[in-house]
N, C-alpha and C positions, 0 to 999 in steps of 0.2 A: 233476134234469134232466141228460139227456146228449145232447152236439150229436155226432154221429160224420159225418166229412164225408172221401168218396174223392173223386176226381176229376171222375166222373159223376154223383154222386148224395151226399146230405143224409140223415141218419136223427136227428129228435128225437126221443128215449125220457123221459118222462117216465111217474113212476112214479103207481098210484093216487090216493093221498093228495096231491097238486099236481093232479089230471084239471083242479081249475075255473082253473087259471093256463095252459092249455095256450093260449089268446089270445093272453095277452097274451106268454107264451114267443117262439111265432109272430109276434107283430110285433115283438121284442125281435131274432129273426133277419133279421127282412126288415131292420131300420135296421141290423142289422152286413151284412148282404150290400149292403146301397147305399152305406155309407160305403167299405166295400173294392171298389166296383166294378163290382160283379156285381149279380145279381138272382134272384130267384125266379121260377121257373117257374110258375105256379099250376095253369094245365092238364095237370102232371102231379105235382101234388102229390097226395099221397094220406093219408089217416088211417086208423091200425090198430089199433082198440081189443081190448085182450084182460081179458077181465072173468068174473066168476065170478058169474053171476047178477045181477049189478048193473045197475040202469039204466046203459044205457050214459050217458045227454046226450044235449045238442043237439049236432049237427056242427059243426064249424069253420064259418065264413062264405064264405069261399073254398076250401075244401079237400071232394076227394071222399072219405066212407068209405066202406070195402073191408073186404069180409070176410078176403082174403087178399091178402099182397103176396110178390114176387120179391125177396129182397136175396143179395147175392152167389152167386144159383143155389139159394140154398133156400128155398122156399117156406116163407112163418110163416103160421098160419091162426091168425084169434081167437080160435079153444077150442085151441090149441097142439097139435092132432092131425097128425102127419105125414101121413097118409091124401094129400092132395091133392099132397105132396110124392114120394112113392114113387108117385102115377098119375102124374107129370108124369117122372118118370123114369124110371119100366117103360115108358111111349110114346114115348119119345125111343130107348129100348134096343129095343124092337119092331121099329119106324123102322129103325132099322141095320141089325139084322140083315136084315132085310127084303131091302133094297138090296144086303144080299151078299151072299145065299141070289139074287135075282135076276142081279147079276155073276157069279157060279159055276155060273151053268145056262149063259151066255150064255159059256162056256168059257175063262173069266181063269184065270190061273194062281193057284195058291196062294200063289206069294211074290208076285204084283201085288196078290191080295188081302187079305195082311199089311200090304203097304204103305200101301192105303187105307182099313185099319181104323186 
């Protein structure tokens, strides 16, 4: 098991072979987040199972699973395909240019539109 904890957000990684301890993992963090203070969010907690054919389980009791989750800007998908990763950033890159291809009609200069790229 791996507890990876930023500022805004919690990532437990636990591996295959522990899947049936992921419970009690899970309530093993909620009594360390209450004794230091804090708490878990449940309503955005999420589970991210990545499995090779395997029955996945039953879900956690409180927790949604997700086919894909966002962690630091890169999309992890449960068959570990970048695919939803590289559409979520050719649309973001689409997106921009877009907005400056429409700034550049609407007669901005090229160093204002340096500036705002």
């Amino acid at each position: 098991m791996t507890l990876r904890i930023d500022p805004h957000d919690t990532y437990l990684i636990i591996g295959a072979e522990t899947r049936y301890t992921v419970q009690q993992e899970m309530d093993g963090v909620k009594r360390w987040a209450e004794s230091n203070n804090l708490r878990l969010n449940a309503t955005k907690s999420r589970e991210l199972l990545v499995t090779r054919g395997r029955s996945p389980g039953p879900p956690l009791i409180w927790v949604k699973r997700v086919d894909q989750l966002r962690i630091l800007g890169v999309v992890i998908s449960s068959n570990l395909s970048i695919s939803s990763h590289v559409d979520q950033v050719l649309g973001s890159c689409t997106s921009a240019v877009y907005a400056l291809r429409v700034l550049k009609a609407n007669s901005m200069s090229n160093q204002a539109l340096h500036a705002v790229s």
